[in-house]
N, C-alpha and C positions, 0 to 999 in steps of 0.2 A: 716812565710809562710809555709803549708804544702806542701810537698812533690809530683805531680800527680806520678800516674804509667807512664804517656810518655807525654816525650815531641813531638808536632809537630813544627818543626821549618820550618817556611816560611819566609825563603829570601829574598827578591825582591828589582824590580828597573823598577821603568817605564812602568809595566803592570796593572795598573787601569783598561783597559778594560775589564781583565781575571781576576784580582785579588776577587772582589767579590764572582766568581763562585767560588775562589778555597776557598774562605775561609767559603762558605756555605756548602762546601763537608764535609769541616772539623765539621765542628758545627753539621751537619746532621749524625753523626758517631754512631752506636749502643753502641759502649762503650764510657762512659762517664769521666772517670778520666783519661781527661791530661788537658795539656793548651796549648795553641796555640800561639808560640814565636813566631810573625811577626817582622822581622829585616830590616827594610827600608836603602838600601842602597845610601840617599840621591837623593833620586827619585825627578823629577821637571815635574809632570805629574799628580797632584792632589792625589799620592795614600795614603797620610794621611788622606784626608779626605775620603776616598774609608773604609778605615779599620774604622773610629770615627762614621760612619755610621754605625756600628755594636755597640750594647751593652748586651756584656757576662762576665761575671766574669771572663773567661776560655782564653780571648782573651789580651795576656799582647805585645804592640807596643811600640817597639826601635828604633828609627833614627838615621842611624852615622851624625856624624858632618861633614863627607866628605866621598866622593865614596871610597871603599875600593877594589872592584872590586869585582869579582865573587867568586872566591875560596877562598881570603879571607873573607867573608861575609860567607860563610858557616863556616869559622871557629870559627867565632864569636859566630856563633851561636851555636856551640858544649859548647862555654866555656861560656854561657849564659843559657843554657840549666838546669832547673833545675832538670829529671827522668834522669834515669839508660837508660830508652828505651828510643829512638830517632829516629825521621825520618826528613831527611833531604826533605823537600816537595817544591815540585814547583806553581810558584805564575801564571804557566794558567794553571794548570791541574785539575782534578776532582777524588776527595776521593770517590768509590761504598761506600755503609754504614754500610758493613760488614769487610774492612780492619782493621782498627783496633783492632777489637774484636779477627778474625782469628793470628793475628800475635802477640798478646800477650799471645793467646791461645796456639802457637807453642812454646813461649821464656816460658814460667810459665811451661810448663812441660818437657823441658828437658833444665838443666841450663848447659851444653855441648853447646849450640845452641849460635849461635855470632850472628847470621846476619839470617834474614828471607824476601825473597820477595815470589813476585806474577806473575802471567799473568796480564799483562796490553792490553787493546785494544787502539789502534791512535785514534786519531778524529782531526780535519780539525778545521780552524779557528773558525766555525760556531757550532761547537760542534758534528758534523754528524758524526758517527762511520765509520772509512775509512775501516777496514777488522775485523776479528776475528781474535785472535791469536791463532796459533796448540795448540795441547794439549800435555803432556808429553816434552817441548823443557829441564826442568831441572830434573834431580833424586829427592825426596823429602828431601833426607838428600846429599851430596856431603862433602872434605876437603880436605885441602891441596894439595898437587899437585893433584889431582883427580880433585879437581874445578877448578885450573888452565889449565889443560888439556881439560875439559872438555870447559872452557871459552874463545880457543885456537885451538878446535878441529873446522873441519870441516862443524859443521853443523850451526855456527856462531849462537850461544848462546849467549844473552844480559839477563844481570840482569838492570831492568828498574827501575832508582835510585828512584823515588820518592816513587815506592813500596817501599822499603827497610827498614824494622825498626833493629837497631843493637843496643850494649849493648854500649852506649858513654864510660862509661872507659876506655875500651878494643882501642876503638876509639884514644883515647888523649892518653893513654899508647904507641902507634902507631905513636905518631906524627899528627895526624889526616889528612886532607886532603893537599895534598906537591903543594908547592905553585907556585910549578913550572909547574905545568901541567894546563890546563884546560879542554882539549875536554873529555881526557878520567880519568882524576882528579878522578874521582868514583871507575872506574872499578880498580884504584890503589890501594884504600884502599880496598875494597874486597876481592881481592888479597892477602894484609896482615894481613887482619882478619882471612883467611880461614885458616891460620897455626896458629891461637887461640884456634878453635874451628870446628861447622860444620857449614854448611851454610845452611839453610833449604829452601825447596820451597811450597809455596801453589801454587798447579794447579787451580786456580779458577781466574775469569777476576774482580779483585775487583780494579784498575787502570785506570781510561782515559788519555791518555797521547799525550797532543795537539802539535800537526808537524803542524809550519806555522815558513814565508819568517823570521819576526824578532828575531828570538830565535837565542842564542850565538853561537849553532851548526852550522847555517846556514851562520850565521857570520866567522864564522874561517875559513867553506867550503872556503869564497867566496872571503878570506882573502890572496890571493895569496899562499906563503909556508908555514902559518903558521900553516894548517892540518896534513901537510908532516910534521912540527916540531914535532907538538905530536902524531902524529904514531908513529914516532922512538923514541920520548921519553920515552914515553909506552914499545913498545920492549921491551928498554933496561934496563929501571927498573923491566921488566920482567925477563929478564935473569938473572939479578945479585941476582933479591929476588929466583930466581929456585936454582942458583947456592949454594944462603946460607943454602939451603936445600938437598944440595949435588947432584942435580939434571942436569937434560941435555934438553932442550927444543925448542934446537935454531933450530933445521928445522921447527918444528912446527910454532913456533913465526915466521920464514921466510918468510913461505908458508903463515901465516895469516895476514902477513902485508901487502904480495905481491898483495892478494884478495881484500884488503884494499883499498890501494895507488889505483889501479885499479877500482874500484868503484867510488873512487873521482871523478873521471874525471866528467862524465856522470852528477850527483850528483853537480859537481860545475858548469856547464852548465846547469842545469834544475836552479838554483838562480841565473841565470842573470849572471853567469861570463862569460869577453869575451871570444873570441876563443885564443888570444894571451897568455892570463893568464892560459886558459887550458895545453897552448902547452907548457909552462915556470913550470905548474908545473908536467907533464908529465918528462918533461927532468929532470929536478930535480931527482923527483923519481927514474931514471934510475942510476942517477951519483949517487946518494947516498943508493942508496938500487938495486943494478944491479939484482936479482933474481926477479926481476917485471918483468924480460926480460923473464924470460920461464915460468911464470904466461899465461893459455889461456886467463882468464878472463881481463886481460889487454890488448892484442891482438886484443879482440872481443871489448871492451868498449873504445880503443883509437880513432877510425875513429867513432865511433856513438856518442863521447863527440862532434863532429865537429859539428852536427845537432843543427838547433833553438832551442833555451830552447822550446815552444811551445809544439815542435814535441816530444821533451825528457818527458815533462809532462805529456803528452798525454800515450807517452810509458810506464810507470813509473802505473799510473791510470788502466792503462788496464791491466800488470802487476799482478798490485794487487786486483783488482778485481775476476780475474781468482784465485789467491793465493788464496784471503777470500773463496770464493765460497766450494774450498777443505779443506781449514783448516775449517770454519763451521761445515763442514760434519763429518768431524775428530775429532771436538770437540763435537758434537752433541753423536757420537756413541762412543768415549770415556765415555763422561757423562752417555748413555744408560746402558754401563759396570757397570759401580760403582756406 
């Protein structure tokens, strides 16, 4: 079998509704050598025949024999994977049809480069683009403690995994994705990529990336302390990977978890959690990470998680509308510049 230049690996479990879109994104791609590893995690919701309804040479479909769960099913897919490049893709999001071509274009001319994302824009169940994303949120090149600080600082910088294409050895030489985490499972290996190499960014929205109730995030939100587990989990394999680098990062990581924890709140009451479940994982939070006590952002978001999810949706909507409205404009006369 020959070799593509990338692999896209899709995941999945359960998303036949989305699964189609996302696998048209991928088929629809300007650049043409890879293939498209769909890993069915023993899905019971029709999405084998969702994917047999496609016929591409490019399109190669795996079934486990049993759920294997999330994080492990991406790693299946590393070690199933047949290119150097990989993108770890999600089974409801949407490929623009210039991602791939950009992001082999950044790994093909500087082999320094581990890891390359994008701007990604949300879209809503129905596909409707929820805001625009600013412009400039990463440097085009970052590394090592410089991307961890940066992915840590203040102005909460997310690298949106389904962009991400990295170089899979560097990956599996890593250990690939640690099976212990889930929520922020991703942002961990990034983390340990960036002291491989640099991490690149393309400023351009080549991403849709779909926020709705059934997604794992919204699950663990809504999952009593098991967000609060991997907050601190995260942390802490933060600090120890800072510390192997001889480093010191723990007010930062402090202060960023404490913004965190504090955002849950609101966040797990906008998915339906009760107010009992808010207030059990509020106290949590306190007993186990007490610097969420002189967090304002926790302060100001503990008495407005009490509000009906309704009212918090509503907030949340207008929110970001007002946000897109500025980032458009931001992105608009950025793009004017260059």
């Amino acid at each position: 079998m020959r070799t593509p230049k990338v692999t896209v690996c899709l995941p999945t479990f359960n998303k036949a509704r989305y699964l189609p879109t996302a696998i048209e994104s991928v088929l629809a791609q300007e650049f043409r050598d890879y293939e498209l590893l769909i890993v069915d995690d023993a899905s019971t919701d029709g999405t084998g025949e969702a994917v047999q309804s496609f016929h591409d040479s490019r399109i190669r479909y795996i079934r486990n024999p049993e759920n294997l769960g999330l994080v492990e099913n991406w790693n299946r897919c590393l070690a199933l994977a047949l290119a150097e490049y990989t993108i770890i893709f999600h089974d409801d999001d949407v490929m623009l049809p210039k991602l791939l071509r950009r992001e082999v274009e950044v790994l093909e001319s500087d082999p320094e480069v581990v890891l390359v994302h994008t701007a990604a824009q949300p879209i809503d169940s129905n596909g409707a683009v929820i805001c625009i994303p600013p412009p400039d949120e990463w440097p085009a090149l970052t590394s090592g403690l410089e991307f961890i600080i940066r992915n840590w600082g203040p102005k909460e910088a997310f690298v949106i995994m389904p962009s991400v294409m990295f170089r899979k050895s560097l990956a599996l030489k890593l250990g690939a994705f640690d099976t212990d985490m889930q929520y922020r499972v991703d942002a961990d290996l990034w983390q340990r990529l960036a002291f491989e190499g640099k991490i690149a960014y393309v400023d351009e929205v080549l991403i849709s990336n779909r926020i709705h109730s059934s997604q794992a995030t919204q699950r663990i939100q809504t999952n009593s302390l098991q967000m609060l587990d991997e907050r601190l989990k995260f942390a802490h394999a933060t600090r120890k990977l800072v510390a192997a680098h001889g480093a010191d990062l723990g007010r930062a990581i402090d202060r960023r978890t404490s913004r965190e924890l504090a955002s849950d709140l609101p966040q797990m009451r906008r998915w339906n959690a009760s107010i009992p479940d808010v207030l059990r994982y509020a106290w949590a939070a306190v007993r186990t990470h007490p610097q969420v006590l002189y967090c304002r952002r926790f302060l100001t978001y503990f008495p407005l998680a009490i509000l009906p999810p309704s009212v918090i949706r509503w907030l949340k909507r207008t929110h970001v509308r007002w946000l897109s409205s500025r980032w458009a404009a931001a992105r608009k006369a950025h793009e004017n510049r260059h």
